[in-house]
FIBA-67085 format. One record per residue: y, z, x of N, C-alpha, C in turn; chain; residue number from 1. Coordinates in steps of 0.02 Angstrom, whole numbers. Atoms other than C-alpha are relative to their C-alpha. Layout:
<drennus>
<n_py: Y; n_pz: Z; n_px: X; ca_py: Y; ca_pz: Z; ca_px: X; c_py: Y; c_pz: Z; c_px: X; figu: A; guza: NUM>;
...
</drennus>
This chain:
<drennus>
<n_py: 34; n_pz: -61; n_px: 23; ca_py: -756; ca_pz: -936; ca_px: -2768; c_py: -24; c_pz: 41; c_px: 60; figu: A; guza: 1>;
<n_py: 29; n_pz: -45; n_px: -68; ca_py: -802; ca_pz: -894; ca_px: -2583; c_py: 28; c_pz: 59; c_px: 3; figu: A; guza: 2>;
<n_py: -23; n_pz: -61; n_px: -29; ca_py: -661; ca_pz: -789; ca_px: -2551; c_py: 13; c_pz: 52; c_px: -71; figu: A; guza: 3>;
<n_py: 5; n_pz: -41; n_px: 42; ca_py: -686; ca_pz: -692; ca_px: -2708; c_py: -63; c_pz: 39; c_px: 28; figu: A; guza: 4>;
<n_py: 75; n_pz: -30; n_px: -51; ca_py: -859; ca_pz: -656; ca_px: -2633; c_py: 14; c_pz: 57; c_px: 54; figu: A; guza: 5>;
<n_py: -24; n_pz: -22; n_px: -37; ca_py: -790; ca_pz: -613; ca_px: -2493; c_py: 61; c_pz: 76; c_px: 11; figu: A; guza: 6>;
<n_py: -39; n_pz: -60; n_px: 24; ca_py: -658; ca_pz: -490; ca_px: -2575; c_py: -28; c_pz: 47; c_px: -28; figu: A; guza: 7>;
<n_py: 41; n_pz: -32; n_px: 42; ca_py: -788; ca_pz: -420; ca_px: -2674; c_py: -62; c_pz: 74; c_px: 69; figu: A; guza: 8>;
<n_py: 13; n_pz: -31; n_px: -38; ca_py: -879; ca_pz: -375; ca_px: -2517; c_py: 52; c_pz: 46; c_px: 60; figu: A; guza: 9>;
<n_py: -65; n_pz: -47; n_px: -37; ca_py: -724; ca_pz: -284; ca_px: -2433; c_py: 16; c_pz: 67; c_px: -48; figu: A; guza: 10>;
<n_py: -11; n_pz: -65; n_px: 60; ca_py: -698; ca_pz: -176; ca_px: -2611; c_py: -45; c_pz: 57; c_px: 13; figu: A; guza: 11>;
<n_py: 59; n_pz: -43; n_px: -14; ca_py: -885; ca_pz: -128; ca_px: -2599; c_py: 16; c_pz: 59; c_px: 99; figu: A; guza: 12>;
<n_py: -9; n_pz: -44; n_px: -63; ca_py: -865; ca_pz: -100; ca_px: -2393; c_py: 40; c_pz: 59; c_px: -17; figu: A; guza: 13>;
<n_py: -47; n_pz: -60; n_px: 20; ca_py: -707; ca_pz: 19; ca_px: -2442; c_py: -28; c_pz: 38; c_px: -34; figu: A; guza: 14>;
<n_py: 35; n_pz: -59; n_px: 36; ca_py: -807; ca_pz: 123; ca_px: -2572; c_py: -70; c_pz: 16; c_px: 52; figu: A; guza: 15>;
<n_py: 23; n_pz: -44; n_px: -47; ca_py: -934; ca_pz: 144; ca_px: -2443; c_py: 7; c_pz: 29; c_px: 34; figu: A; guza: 16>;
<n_py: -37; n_pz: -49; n_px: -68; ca_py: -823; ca_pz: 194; ca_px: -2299; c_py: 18; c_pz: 43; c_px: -20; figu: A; guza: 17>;
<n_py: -15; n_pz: -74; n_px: 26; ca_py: -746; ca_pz: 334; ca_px: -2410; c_py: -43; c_pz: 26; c_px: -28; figu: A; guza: 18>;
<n_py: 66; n_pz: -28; n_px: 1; ca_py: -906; ca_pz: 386; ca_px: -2470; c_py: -17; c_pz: 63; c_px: 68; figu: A; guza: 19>;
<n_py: 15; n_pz: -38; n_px: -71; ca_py: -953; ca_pz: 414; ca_px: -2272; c_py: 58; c_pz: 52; c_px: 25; figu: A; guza: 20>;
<n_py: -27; n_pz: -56; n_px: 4; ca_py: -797; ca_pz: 493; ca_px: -2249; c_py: -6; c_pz: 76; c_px: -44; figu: A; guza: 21>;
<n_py: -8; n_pz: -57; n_px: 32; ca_py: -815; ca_pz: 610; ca_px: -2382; c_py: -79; c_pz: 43; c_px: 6; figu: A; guza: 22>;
<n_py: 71; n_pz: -9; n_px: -28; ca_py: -994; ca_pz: 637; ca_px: -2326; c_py: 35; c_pz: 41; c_px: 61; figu: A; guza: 23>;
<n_py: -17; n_pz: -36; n_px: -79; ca_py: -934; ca_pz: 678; ca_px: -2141; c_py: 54; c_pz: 47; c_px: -18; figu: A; guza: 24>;
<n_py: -47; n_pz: -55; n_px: -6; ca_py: -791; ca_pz: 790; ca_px: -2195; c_py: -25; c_pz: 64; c_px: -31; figu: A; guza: 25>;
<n_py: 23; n_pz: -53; n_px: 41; ca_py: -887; ca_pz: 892; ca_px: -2317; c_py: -55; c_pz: 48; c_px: 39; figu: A; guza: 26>;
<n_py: 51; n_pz: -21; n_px: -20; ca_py: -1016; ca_pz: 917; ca_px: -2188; c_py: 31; c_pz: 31; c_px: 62; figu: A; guza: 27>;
<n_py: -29; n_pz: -39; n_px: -60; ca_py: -898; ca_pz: 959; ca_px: -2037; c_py: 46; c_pz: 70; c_px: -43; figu: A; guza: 28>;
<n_py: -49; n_pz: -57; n_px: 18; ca_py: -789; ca_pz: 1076; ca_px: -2152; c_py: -30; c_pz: 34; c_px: -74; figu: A; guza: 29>;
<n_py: 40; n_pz: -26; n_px: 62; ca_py: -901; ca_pz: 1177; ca_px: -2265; c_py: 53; c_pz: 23; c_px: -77; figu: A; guza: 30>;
<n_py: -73; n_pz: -10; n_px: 44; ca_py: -748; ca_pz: 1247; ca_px: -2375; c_py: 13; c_pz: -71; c_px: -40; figu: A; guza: 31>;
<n_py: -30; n_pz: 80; n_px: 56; ca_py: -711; ca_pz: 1049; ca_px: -2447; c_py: -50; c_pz: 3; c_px: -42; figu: A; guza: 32>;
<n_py: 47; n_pz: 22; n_px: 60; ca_py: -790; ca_pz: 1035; ca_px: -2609; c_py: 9; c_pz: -47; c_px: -5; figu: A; guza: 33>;
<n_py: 10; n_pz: 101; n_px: 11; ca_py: -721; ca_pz: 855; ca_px: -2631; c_py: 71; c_pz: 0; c_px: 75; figu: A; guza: 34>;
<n_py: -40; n_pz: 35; n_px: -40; ca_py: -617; ca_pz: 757; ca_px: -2520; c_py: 92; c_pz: 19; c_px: -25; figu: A; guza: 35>;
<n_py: -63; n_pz: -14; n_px: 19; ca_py: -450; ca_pz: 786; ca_px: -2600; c_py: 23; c_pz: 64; c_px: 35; figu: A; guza: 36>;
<n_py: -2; n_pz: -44; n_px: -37; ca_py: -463; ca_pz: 972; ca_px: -2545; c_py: 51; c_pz: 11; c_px: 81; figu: A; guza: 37>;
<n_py: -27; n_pz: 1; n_px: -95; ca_py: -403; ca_pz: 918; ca_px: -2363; c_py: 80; c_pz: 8; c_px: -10; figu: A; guza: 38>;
<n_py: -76; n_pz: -16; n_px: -31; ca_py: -239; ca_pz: 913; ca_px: -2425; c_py: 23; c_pz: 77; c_px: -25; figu: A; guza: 39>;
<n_py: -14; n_pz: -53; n_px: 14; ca_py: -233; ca_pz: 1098; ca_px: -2494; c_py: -11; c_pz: 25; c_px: 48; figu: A; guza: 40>;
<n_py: 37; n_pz: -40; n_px: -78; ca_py: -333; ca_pz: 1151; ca_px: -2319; c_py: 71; c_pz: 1; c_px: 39; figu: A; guza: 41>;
<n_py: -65; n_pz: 8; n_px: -55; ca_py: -168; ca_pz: 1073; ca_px: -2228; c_py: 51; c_pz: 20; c_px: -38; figu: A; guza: 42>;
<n_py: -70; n_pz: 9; n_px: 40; ca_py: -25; ca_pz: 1120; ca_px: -2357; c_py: -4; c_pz: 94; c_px: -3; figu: A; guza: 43>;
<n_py: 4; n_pz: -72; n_px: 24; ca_py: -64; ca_pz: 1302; ca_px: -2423; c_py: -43; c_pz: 50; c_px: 65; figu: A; guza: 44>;
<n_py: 28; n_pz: -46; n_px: -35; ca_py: -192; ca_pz: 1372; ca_px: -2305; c_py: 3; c_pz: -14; c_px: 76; figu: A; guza: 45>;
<n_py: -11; n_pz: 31; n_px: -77; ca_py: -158; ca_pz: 1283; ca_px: -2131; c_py: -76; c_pz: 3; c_px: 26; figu: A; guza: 46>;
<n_py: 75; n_pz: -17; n_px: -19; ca_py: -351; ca_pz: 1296; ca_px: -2109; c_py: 11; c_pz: -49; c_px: 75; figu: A; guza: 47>;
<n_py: 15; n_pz: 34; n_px: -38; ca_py: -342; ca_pz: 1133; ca_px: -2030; c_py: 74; c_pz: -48; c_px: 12; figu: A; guza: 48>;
<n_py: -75; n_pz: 29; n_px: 10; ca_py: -177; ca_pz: 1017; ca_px: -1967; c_py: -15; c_pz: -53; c_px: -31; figu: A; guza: 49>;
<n_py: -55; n_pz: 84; n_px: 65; ca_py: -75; ca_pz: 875; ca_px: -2045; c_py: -57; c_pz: -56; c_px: 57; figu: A; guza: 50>;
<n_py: 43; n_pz: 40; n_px: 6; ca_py: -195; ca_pz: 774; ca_px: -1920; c_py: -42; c_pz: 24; c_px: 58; figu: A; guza: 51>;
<n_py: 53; n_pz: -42; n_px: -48; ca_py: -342; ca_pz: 796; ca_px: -1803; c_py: -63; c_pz: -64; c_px: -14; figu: A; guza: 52>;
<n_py: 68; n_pz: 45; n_px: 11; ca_py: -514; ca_pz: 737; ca_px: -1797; c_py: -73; c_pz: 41; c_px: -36; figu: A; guza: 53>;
<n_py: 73; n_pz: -18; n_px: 37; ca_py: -688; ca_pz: 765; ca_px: -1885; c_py: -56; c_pz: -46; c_px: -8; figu: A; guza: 54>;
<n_py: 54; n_pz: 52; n_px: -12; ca_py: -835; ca_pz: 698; ca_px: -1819; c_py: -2; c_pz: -61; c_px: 33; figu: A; guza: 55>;
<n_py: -1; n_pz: 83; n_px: -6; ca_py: -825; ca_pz: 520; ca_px: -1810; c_py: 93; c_pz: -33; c_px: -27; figu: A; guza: 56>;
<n_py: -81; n_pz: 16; n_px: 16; ca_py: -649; ca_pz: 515; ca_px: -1891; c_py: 73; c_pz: 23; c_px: 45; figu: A; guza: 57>;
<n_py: -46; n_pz: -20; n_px: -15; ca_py: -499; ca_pz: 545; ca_px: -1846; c_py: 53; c_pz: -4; c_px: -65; figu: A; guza: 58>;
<n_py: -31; n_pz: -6; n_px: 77; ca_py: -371; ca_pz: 587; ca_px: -2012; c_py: 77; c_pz: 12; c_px: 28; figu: A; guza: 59>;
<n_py: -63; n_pz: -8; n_px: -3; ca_py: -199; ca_pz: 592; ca_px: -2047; c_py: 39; c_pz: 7; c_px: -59; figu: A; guza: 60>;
<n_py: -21; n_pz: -27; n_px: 52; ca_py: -124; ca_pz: 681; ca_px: -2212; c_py: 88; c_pz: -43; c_px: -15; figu: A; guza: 61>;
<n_py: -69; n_pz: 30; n_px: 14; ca_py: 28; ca_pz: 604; ca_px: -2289; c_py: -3; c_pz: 11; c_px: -53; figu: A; guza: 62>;
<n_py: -16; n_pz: 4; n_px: 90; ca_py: 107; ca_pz: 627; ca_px: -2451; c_py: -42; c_pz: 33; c_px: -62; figu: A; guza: 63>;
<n_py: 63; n_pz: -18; n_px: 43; ca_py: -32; ca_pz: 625; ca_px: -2582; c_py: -54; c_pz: -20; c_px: 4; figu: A; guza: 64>;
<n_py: 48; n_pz: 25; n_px: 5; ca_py: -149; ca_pz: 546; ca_px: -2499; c_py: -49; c_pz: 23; c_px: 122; figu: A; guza: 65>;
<n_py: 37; n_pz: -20; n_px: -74; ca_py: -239; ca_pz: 536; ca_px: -2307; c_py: -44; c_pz: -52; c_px: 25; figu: A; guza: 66>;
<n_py: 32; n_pz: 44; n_px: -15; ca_py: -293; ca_pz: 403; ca_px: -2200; c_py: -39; c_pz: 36; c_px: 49; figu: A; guza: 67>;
<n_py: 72; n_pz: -14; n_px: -4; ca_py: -474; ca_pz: 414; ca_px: -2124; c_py: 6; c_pz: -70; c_px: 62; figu: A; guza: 68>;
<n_py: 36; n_pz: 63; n_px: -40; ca_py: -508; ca_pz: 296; ca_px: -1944; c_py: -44; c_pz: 33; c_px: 31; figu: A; guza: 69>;
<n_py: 69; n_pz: 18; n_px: -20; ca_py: -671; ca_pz: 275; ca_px: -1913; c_py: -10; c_pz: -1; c_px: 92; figu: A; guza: 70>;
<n_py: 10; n_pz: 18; n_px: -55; ca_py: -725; ca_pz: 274; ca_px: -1714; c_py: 28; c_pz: -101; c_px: 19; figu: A; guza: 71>;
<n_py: 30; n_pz: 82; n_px: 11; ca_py: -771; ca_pz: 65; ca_px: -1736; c_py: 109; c_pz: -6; c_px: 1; figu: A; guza: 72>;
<n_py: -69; n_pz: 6; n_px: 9; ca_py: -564; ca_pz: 79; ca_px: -1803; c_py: 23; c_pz: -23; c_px: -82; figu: A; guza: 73>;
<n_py: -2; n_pz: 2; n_px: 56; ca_py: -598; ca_pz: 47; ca_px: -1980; c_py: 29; c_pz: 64; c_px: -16; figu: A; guza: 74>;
<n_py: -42; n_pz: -52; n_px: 47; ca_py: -469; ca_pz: 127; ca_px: -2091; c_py: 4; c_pz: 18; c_px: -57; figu: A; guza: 75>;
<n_py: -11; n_pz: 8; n_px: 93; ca_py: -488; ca_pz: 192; ca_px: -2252; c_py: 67; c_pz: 69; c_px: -8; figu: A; guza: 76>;
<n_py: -55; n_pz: -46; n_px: 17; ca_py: -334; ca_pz: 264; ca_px: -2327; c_py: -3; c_pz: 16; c_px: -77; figu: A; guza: 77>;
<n_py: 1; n_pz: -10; n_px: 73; ca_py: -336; ca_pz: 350; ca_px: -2501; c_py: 52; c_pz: 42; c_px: -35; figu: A; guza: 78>;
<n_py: -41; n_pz: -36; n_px: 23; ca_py: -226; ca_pz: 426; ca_px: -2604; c_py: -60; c_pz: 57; c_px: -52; figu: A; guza: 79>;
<n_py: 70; n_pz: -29; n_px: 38; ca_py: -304; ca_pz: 572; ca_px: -2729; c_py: 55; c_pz: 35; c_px: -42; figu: A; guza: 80>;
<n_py: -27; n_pz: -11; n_px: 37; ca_py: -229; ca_pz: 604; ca_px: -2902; c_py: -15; c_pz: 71; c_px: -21; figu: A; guza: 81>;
<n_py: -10; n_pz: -45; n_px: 38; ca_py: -182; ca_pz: 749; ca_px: -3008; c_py: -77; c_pz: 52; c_px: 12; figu: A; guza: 82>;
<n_py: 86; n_pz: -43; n_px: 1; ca_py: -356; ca_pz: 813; ca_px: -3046; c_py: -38; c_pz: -18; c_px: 70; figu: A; guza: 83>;
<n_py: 53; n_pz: -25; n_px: -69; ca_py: -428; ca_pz: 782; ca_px: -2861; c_py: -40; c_pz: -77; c_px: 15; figu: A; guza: 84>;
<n_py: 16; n_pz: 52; n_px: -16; ca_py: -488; ca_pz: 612; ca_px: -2881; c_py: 30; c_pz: -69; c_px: 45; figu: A; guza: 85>;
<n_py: -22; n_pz: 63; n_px: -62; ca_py: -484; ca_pz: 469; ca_px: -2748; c_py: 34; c_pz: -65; c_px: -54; figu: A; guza: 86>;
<n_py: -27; n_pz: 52; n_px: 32; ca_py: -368; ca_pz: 331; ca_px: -2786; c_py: 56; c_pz: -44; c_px: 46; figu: A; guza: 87>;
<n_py: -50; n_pz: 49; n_px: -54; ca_py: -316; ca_pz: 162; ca_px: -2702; c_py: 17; c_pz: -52; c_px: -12; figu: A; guza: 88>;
<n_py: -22; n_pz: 65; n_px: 30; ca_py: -236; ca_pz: 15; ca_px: -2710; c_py: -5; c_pz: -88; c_px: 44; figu: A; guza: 89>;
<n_py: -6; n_pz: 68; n_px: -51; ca_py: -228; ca_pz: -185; ca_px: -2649; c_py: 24; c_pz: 23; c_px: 53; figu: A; guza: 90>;
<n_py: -28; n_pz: 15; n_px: -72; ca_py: -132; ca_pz: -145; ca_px: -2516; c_py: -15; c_pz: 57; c_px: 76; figu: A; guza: 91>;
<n_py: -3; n_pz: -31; n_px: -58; ca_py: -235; ca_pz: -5; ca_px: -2438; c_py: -87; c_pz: -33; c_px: 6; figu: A; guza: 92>;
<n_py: 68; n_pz: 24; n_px: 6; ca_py: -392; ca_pz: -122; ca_px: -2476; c_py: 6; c_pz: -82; c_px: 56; figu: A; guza: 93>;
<n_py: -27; n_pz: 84; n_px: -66; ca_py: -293; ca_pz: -273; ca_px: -2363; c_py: 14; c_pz: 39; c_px: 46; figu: A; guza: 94>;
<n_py: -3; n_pz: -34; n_px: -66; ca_py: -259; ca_pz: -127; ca_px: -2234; c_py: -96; c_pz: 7; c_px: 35; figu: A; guza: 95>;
<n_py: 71; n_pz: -11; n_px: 5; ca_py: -454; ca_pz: -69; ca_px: -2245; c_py: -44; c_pz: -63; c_px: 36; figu: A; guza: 96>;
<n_py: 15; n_pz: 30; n_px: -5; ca_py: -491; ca_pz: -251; ca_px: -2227; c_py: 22; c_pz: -37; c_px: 92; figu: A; guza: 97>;
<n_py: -2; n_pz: 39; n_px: -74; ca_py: -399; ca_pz: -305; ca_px: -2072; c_py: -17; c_pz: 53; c_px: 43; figu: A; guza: 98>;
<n_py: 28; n_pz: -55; n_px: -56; ca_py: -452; ca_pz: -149; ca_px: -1983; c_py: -69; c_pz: -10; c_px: 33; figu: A; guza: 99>;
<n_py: 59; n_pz: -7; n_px: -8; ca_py: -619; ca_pz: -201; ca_px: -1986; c_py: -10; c_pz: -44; c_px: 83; figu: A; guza: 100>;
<n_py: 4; n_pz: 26; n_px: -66; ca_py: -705; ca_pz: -242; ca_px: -1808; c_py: 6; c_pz: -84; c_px: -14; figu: A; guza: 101>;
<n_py: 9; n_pz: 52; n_px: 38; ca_py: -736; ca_pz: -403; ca_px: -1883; c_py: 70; c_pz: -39; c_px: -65; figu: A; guza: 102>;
<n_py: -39; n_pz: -9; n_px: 67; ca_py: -551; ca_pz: -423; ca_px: -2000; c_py: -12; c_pz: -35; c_px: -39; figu: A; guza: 103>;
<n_py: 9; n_pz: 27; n_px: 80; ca_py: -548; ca_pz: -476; ca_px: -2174; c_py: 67; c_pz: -16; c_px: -8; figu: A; guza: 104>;
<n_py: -39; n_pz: 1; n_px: 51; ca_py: -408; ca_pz: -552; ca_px: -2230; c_py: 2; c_pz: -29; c_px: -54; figu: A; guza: 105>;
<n_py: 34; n_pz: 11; n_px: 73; ca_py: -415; ca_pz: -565; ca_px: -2408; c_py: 76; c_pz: -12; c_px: -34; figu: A; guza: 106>;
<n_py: -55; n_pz: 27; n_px: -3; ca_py: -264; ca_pz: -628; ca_px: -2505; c_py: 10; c_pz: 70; c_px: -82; figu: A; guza: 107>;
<n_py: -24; n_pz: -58; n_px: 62; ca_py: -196; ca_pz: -465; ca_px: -2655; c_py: -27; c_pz: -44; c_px: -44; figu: A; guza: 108>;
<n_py: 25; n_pz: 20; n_px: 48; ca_py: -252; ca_pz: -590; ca_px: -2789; c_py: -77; c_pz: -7; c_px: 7; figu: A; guza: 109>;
<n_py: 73; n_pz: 14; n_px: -6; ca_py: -435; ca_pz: -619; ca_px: -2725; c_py: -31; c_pz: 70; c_px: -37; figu: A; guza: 110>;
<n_py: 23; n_pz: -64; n_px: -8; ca_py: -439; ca_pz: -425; ca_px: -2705; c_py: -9; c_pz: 20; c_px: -79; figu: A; guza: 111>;
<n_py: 10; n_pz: -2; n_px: 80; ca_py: -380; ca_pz: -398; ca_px: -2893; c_py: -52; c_pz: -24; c_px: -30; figu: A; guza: 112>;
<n_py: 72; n_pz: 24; n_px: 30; ca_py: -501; ca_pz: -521; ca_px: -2948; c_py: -64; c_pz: 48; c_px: 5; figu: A; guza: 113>;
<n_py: 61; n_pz: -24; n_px: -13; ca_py: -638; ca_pz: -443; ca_px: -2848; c_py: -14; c_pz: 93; c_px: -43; figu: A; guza: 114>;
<n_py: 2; n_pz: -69; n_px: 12; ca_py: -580; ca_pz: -251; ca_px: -2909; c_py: -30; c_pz: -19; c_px: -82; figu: A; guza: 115>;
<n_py: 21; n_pz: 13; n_px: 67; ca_py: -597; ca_pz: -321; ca_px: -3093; c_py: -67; c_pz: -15; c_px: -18; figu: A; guza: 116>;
<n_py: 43; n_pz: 8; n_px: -6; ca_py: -754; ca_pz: -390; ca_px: -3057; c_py: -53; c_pz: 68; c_px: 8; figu: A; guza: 117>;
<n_py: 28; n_pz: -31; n_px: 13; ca_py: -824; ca_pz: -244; ca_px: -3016; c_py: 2; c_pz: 88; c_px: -59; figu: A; guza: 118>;
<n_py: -7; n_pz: -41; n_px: 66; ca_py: -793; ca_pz: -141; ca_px: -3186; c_py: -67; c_pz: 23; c_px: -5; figu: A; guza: 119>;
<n_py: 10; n_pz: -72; n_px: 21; ca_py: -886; ca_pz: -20; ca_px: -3229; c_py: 4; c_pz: 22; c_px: 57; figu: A; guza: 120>;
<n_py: 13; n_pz: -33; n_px: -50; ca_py: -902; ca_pz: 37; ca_px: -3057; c_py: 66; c_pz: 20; c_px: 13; figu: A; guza: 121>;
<n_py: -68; n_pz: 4; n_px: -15; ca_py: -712; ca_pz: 36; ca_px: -3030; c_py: 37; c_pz: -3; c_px: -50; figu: A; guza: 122>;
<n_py: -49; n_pz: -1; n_px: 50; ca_py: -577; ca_pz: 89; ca_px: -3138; c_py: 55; c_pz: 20; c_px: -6; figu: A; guza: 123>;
<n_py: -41; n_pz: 1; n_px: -15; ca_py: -420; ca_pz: 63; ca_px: -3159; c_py: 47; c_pz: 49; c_px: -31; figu: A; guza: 124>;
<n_py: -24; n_pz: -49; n_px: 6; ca_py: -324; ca_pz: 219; ca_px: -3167; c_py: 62; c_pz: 12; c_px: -46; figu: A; guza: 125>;
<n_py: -64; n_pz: -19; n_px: 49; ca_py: -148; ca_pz: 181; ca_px: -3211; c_py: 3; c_pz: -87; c_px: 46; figu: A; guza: 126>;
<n_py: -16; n_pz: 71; n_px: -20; ca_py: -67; ca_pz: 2; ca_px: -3156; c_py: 4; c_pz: -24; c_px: 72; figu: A; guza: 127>;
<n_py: 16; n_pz: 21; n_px: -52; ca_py: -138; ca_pz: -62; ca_px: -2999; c_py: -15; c_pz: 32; c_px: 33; figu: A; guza: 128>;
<n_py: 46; n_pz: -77; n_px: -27; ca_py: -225; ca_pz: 108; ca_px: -2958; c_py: -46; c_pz: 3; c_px: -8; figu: A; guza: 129>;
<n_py: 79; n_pz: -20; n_px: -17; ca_py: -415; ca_pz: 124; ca_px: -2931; c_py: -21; c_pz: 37; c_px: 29; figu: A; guza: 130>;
<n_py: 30; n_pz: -45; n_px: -12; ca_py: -521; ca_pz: 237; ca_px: -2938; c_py: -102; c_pz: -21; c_px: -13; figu: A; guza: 131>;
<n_py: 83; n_pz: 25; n_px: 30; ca_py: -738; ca_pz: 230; ca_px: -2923; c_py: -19; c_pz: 57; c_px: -60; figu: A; guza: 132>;
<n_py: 2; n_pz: -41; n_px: 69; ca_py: -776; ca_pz: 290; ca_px: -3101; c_py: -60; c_pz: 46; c_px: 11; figu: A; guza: 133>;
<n_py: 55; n_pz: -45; n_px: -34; ca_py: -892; ca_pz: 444; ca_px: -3100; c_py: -58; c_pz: -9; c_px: -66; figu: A; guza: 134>;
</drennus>
């Protein structure tokens, strides 16, 4: 049951680190209403590039989503659906995890467990997609 514990506290870490990201981006780039935004800033308006830094981060736009490293080297990577909301999966929650100064490795089934575990807070979007419920 440890390393459920243990996975549980890596889920949580990850919803805090994109929190802080979305904290530090909103506050270096007044224009972001949410975090998703960053990829309309780099796609339609070139405000800002495909990657760069902000603050404490350093970012890097891909696809539909945008990874986020931290100074320390913690990585949070998210994807962000249709309507604008953040959304990630096991395998950017086992990236998240070994990034840490400290790594985590956590095994995709612990992680599941642990994402299930924390229901209501976390919800599962479409099949093996999470999102923190608002």
């Amino acid at each position: 049951m440890e390393r459920v514990g243990t996975a549980r506290d890596l889920v949580l870490g990850y919803v805090d680190a994109l929190n802080a990201v979305d904290e530090a981006m909103r506050a270096a780039i007044p224009s972001l209403e949410r975090l998703a935004d960053v990829l309309g800033l780099v796609r339609s308006h070139r405000i800002i590039g495909r990657s760069g830094r902000v603050g404490a981060y350093s970012y890097a736009v891909h696809g539909a989503g945008c990874r986020f490293v931290c100074d320390d080297g913690a990585e949070v990577d998210v994807d962000f659906a249709a309507d604008g909301s953040e959304v990630f999966d096991v395998w950017r929650l086992r990236c998240y995890g070994l990034s840490l100064p400290e790594p985590l490795d956590v095994t995709d089934e612990d992680l599941r467990a642990a994402v299930q575990s924390l229901q209501p807070l976390l919800a599962e979007v479409r099949p093996g997609w999470f999102s923190v419920a608002n």
